[in-house]
VMD Tcl script that builds the backbone (N, CA, C; Angstrom):
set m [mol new atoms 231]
animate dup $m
set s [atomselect $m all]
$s set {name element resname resid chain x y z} {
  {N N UNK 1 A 4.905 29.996 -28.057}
  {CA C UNK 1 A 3.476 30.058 -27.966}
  {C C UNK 1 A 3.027 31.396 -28.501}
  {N N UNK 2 A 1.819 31.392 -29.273}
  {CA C UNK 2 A 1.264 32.593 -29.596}
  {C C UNK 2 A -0.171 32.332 -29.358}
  {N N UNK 3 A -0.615 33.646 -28.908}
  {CA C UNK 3 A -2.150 33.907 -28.406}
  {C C UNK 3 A -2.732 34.612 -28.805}
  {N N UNK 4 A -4.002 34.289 -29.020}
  {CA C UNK 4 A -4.923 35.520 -29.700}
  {C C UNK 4 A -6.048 35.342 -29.338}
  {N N UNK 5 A -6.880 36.576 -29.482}
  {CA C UNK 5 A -7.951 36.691 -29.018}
  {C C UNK 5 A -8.561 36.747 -27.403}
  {N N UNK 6 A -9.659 35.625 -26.888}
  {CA C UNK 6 A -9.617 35.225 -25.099}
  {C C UNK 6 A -8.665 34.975 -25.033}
  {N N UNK 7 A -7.190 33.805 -25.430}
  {CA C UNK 7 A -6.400 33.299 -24.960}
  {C C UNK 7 A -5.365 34.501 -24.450}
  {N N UNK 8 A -5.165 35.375 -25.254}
  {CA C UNK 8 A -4.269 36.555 -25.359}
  {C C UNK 8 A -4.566 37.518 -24.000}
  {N N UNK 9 A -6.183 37.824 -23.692}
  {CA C UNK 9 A -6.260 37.953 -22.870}
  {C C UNK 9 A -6.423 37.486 -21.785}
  {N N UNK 10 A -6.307 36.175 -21.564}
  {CA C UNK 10 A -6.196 35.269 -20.278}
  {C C UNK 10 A -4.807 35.294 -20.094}
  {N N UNK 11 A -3.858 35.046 -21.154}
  {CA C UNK 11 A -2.338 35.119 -20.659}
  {C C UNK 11 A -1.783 36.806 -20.544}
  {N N UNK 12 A -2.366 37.397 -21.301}
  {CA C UNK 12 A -2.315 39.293 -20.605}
  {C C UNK 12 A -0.523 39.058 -21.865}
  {N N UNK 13 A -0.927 38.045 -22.414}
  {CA C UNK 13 A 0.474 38.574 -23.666}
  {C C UNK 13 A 0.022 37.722 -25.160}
  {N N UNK 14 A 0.927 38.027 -25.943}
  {CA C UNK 14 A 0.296 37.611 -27.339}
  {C C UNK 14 A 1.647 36.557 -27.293}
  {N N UNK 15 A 2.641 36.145 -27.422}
  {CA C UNK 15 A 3.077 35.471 -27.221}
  {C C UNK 15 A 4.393 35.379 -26.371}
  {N N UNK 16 A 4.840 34.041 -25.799}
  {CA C UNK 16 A 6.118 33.753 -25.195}
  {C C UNK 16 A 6.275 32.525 -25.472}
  {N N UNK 17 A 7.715 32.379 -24.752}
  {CA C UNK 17 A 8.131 31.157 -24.828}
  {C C UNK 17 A 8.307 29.791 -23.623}
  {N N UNK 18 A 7.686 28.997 -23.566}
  {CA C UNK 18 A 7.782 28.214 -22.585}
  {C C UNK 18 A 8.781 27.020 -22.285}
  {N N UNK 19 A 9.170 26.803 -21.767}
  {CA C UNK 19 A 10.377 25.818 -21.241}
  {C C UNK 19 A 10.195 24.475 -21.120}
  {N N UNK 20 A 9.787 23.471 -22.232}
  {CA C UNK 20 A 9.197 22.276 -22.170}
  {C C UNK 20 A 9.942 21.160 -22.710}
  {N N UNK 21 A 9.893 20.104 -22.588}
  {CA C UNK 21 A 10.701 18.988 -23.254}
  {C C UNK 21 A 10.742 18.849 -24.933}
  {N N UNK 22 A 11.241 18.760 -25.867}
  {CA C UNK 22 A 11.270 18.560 -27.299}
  {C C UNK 22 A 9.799 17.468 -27.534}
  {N N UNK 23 A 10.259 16.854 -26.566}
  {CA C UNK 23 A 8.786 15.545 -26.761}
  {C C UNK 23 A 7.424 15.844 -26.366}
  {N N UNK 24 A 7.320 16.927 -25.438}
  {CA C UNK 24 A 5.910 17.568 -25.036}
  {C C UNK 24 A 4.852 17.498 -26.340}
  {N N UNK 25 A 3.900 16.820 -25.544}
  {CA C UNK 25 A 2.208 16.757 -25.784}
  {C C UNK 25 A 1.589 18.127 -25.794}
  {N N UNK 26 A 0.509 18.200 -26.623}
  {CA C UNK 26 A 0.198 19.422 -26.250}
  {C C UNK 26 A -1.100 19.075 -24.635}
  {N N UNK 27 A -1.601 18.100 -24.336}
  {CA C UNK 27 A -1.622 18.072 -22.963}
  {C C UNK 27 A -0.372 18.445 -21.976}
  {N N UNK 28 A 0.288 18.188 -21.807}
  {CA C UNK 28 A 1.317 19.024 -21.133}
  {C C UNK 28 A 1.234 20.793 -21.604}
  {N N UNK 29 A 1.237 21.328 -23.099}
  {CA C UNK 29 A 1.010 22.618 -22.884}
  {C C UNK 29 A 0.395 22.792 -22.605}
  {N N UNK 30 A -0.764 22.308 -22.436}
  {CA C UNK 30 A -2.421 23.317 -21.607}
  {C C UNK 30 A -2.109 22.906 -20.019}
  {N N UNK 31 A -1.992 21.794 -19.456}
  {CA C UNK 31 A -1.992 22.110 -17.898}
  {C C UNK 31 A -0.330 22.678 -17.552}
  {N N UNK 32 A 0.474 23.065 -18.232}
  {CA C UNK 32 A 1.324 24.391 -17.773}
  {C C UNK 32 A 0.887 25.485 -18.113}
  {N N UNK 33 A -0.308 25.892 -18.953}
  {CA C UNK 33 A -0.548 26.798 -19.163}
  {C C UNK 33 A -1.779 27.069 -18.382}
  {N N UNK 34 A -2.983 26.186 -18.135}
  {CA C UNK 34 A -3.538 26.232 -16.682}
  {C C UNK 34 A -3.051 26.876 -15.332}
  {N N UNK 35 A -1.876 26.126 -15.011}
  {CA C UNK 35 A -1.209 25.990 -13.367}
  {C C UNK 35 A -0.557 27.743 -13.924}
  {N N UNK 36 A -0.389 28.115 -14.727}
  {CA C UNK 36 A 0.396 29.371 -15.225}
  {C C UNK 36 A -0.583 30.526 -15.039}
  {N N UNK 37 A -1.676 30.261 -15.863}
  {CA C UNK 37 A -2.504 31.303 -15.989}
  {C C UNK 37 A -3.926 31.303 -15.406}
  {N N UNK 38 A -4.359 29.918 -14.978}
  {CA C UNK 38 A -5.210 29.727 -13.652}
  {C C UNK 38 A -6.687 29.777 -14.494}
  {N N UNK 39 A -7.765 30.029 -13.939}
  {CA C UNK 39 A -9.458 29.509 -14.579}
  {C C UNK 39 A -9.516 30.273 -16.230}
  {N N UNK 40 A -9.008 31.368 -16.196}
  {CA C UNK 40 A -9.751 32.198 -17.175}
  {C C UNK 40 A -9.145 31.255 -18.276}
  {N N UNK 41 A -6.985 30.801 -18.313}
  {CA C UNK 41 A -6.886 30.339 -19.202}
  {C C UNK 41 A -7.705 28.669 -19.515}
  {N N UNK 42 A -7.954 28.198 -18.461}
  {CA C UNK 42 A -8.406 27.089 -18.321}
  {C C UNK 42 A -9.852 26.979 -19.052}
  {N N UNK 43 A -10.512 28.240 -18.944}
  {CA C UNK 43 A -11.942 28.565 -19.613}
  {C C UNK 43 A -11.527 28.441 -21.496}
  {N N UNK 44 A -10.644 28.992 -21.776}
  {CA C UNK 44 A -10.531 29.358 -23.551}
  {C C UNK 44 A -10.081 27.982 -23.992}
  {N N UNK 45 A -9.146 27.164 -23.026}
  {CA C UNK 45 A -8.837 26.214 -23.444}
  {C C UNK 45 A -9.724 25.011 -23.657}
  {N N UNK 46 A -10.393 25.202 -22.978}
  {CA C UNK 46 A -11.878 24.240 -23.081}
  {C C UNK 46 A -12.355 24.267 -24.554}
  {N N UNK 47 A -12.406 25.444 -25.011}
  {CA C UNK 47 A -12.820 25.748 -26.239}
  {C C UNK 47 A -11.652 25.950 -27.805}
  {N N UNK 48 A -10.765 25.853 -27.281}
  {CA C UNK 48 A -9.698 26.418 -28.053}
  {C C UNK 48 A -9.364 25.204 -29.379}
  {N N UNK 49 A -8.681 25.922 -30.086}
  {CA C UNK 49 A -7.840 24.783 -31.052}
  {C C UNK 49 A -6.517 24.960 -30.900}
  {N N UNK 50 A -5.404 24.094 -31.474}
  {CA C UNK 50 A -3.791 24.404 -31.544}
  {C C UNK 50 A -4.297 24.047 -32.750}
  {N N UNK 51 A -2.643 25.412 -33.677}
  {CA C UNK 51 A -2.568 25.124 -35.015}
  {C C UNK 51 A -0.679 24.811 -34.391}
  {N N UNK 52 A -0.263 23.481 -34.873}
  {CA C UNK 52 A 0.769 23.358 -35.011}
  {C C UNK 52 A 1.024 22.672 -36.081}
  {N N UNK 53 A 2.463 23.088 -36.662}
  {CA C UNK 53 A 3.009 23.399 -37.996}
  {C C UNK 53 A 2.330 23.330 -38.897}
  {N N UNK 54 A 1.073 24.569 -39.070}
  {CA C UNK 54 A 0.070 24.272 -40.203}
  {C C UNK 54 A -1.151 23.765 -39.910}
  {N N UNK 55 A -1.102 22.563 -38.798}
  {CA C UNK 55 A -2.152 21.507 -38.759}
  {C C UNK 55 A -3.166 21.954 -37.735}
  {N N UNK 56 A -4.459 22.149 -37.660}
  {CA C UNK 56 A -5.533 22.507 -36.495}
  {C C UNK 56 A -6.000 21.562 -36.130}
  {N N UNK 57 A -5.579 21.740 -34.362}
  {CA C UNK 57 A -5.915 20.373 -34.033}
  {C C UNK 57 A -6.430 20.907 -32.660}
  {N N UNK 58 A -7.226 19.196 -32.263}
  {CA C UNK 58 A -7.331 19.463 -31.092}
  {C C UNK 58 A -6.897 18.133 -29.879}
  {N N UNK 59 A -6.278 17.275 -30.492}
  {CA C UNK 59 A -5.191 16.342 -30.492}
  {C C UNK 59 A -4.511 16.056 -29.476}
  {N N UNK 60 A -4.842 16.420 -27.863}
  {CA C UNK 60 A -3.672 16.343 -27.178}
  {C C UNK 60 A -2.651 15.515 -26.890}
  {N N UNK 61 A -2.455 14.470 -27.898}
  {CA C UNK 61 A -1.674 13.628 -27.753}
  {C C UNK 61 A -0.655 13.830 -28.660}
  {N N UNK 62 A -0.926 14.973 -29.534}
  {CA C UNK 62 A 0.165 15.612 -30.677}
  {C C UNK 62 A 1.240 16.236 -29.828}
  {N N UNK 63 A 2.469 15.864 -30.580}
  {CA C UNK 63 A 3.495 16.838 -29.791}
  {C C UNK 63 A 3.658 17.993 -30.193}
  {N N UNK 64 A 4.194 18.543 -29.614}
  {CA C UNK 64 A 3.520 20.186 -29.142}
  {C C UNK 64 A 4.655 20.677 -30.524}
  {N N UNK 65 A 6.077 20.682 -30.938}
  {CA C UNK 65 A 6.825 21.027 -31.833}
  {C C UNK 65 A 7.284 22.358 -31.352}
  {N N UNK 66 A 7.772 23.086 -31.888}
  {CA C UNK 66 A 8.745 24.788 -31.897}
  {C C UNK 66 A 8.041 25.712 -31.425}
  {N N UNK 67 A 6.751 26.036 -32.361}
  {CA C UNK 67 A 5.823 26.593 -32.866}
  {C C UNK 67 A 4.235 26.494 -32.202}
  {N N UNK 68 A 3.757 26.920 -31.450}
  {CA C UNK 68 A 2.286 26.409 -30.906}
  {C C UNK 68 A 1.253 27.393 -31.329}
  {N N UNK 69 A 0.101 27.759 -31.629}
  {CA C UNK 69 A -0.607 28.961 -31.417}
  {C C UNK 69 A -1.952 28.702 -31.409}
  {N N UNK 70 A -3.316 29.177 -29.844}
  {CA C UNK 70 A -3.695 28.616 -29.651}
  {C C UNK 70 A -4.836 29.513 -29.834}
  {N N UNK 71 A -5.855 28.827 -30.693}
  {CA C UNK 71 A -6.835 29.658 -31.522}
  {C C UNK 71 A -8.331 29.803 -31.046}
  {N N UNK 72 A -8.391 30.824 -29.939}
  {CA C UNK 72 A -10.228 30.107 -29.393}
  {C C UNK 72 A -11.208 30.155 -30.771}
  {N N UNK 73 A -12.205 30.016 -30.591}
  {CA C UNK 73 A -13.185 30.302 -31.712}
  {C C UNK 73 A -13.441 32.091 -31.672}
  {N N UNK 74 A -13.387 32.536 -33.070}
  {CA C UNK 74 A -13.632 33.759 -33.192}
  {C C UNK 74 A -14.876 34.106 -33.984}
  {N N UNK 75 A -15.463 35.004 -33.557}
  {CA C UNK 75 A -16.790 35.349 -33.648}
  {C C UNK 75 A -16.567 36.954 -34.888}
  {N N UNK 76 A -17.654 36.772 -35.491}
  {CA C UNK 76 A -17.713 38.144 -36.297}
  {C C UNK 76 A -18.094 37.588 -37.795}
  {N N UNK 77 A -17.903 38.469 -38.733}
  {CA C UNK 77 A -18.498 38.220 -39.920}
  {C C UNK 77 A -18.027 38.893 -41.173}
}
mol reanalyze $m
mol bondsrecalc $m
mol representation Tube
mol addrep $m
């Protein structure tokens, strides 16, 4: 998993690694990452995208793959 931005600071790290089945959904990564990191992460995720392998999604029925990184919307110009 990699984090950036709110997400980075809701998990208080830019990335780790989580312990999940090969077949994991990325619904399964957000409510372990909920029950993990509790409202604040639960707040970015509301809003967030996954880019996995390349692809931006918001898909939770995609499997999650090697690679996750979870992109809130970023602001600026």
């Amino acid at each position: 998993m990699r984090y950036f931005a709110a997400a980075a600071d809701a998990a208080g790290c830019t990335e780790e690694t989580l312990d999940l089945p090969p077949t994991a959904d990325l619904a399964l990564v957000k409510s372990t990452l909920i029950a993990r990191y509790g409202p604040d992460m639960a707040r970015v995720l509301t809003v967030a995208a996954f880019l996995v392998e390349s692809e931006l999604t918001r898909d939770l029925t995609r499997t999650a793959g090697a690679q996750v990184d979870i992109l809130p919307p970023f602001a600026g110009g």
